[in-house]
C-alpha positions as CSV (number, residue, x, y, z in Angstrom):
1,X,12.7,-18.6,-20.2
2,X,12.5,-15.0,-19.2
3,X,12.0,-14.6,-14.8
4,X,8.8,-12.9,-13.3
5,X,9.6,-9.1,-12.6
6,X,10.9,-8.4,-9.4
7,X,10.0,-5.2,-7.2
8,X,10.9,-2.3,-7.2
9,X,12.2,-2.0,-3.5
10,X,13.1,-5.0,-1.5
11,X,10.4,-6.2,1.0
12,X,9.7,-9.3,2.8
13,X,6.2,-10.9,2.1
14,X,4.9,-13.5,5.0
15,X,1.5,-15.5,3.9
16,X,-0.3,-17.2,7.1
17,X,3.5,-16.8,9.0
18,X,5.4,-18.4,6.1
19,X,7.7,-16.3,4.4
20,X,6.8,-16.0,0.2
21,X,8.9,-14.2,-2.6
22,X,7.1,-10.7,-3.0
23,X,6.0,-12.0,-6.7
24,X,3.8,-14.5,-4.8
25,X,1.4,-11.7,-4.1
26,X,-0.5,-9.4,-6.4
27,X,-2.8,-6.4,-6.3
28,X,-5.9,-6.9,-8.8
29,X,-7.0,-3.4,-10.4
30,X,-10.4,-4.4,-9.1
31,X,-12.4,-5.4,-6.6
32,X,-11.9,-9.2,-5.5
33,X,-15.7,-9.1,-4.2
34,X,-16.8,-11.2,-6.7
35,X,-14.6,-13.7,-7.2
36,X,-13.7,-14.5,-3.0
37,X,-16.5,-17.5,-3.5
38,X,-14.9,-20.6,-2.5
39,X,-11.0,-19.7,-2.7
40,X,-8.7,-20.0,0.6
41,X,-8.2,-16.8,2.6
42,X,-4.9,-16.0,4.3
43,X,-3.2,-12.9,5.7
44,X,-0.4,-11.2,4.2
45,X,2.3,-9.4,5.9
46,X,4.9,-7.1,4.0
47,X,7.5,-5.2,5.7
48,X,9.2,-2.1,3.6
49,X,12.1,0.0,4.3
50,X,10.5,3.2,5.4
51,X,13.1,5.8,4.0
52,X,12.6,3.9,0.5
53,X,8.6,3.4,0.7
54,X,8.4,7.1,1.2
55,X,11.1,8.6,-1.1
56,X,9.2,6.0,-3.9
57,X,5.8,7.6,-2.9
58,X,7.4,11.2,-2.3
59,X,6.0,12.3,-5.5
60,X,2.4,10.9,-5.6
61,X,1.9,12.3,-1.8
62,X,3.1,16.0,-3.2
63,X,0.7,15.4,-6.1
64,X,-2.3,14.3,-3.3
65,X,-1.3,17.1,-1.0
66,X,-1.7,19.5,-4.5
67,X,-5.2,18.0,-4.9
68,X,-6.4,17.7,-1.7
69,X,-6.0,21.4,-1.1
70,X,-7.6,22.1,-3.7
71,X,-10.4,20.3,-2.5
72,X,-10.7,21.7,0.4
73,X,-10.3,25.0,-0.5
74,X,-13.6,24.0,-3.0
75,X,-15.7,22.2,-0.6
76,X,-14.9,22.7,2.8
77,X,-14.0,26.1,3.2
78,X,-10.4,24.9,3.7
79,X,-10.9,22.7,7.1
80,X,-10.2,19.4,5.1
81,X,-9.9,16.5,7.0
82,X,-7.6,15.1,10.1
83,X,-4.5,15.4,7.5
84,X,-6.0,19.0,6.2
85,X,-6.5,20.5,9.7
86,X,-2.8,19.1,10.8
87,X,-1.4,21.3,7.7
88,X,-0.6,18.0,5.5
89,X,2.2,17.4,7.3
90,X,5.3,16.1,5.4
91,X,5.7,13.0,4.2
92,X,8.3,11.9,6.9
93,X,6.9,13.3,9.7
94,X,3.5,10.8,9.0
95,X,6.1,8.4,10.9
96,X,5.4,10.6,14.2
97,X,1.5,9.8,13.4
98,X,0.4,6.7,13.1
99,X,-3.1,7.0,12.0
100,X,-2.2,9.2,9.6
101,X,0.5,7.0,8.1
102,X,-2.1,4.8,7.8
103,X,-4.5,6.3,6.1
104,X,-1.7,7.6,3.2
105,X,-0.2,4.7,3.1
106,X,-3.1,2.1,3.2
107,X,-5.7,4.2,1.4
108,X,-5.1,7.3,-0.1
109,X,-1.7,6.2,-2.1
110,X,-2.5,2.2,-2.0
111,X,-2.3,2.2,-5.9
112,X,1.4,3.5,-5.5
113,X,2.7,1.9,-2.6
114,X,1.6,-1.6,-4.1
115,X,3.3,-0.1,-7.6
116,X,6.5,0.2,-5.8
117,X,6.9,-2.8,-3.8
118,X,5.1,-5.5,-6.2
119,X,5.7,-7.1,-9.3
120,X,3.5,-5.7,-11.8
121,X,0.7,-8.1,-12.3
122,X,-0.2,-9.2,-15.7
123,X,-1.3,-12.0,-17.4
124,X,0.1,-15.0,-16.6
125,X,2.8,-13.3,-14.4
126,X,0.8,-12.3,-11.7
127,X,1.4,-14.4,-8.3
128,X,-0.3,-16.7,-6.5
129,X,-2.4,-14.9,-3.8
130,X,-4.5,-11.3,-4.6
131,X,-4.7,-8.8,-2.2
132,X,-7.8,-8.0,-1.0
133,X,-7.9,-5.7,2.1
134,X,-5.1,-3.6,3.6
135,X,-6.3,-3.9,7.2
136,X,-3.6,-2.4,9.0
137,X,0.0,0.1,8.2
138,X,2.3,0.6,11.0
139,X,5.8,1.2,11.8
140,X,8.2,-1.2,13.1
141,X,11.7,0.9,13.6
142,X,12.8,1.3,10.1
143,X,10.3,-0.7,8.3
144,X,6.3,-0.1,7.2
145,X,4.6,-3.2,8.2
146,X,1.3,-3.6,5.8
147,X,-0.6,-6.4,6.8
148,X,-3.9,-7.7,5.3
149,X,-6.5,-10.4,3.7
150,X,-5.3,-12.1,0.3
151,X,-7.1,-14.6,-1.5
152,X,-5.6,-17.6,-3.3
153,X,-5.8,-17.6,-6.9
């Protein structure tokens, strides 16, 4: 009997206040929009060690940095957005600003973040609850604190 994948970095996942393994939860590659009809709701909370988070995410930020500039450069006349006009900061100094950190973190690199501190989810090892919202990133001291809606599956 092989055992489920672990993460990648080490994380604490709470579900409604009660503390889960981190292969409970899973990130669908789509859209739960469909299939929310009748299954429980509950709010997940995972907390990640900040200096491992971003030296796991280091590259795809570089990589979205790259691209964004780019984009910028081709649609906006090089103004960009909040991150754009603030120079895209580095990645460690998002920690002095929260609402960017949020924004990387909980949108713009979701797909990686979620890579790097979940199990990968398929088949029949996927966990029990799919994410469905990332509603809000913050810091607390050393640790990203993602917290959003799951659904039970």
């Amino acid at each position: 009997m092989t055992s489920p994948p672990t993460p990648l970095l080490a994380v604490t996942l709470s579900i409604d206040g009660r503390e889960r393994p981190p292969g409970d939860l899973w990130r669908p590659e789509m859209s739960l929009s469909s299939a929310r009809a009748g299954r429980l709701s509950a709010t997940y909370v995972l907390a990640i060690g900040r200096a491992p988070l971003f030296a796991a995410i280091a590259g795809a930020y570089e990589r979205w940095v790259r691209e964004s500039r780019d984009d910028d450069a081709l649609t906006s006349g090089g103004e960009g957005d909040a991150l754009g006009r603030a120079g895209y900061p580095p990645l460690d100094a998002l920690a002095q600003h929260p609402q960017a950190l949020a924004e990387v973190v909980g949108s713009y690199l979701e797909e990686d973040v979620f890579a790097a501190v979940l199990p990968p989810a398929s088949g029949a090892m996927r966990g029990t609850w799919a994410i469905d919202t990332v509603d809000e990133v913050r810091l607390d001291g050393e640790r990203v604190i993602l917290r959003g809606t799951c659904y039970a599956f």
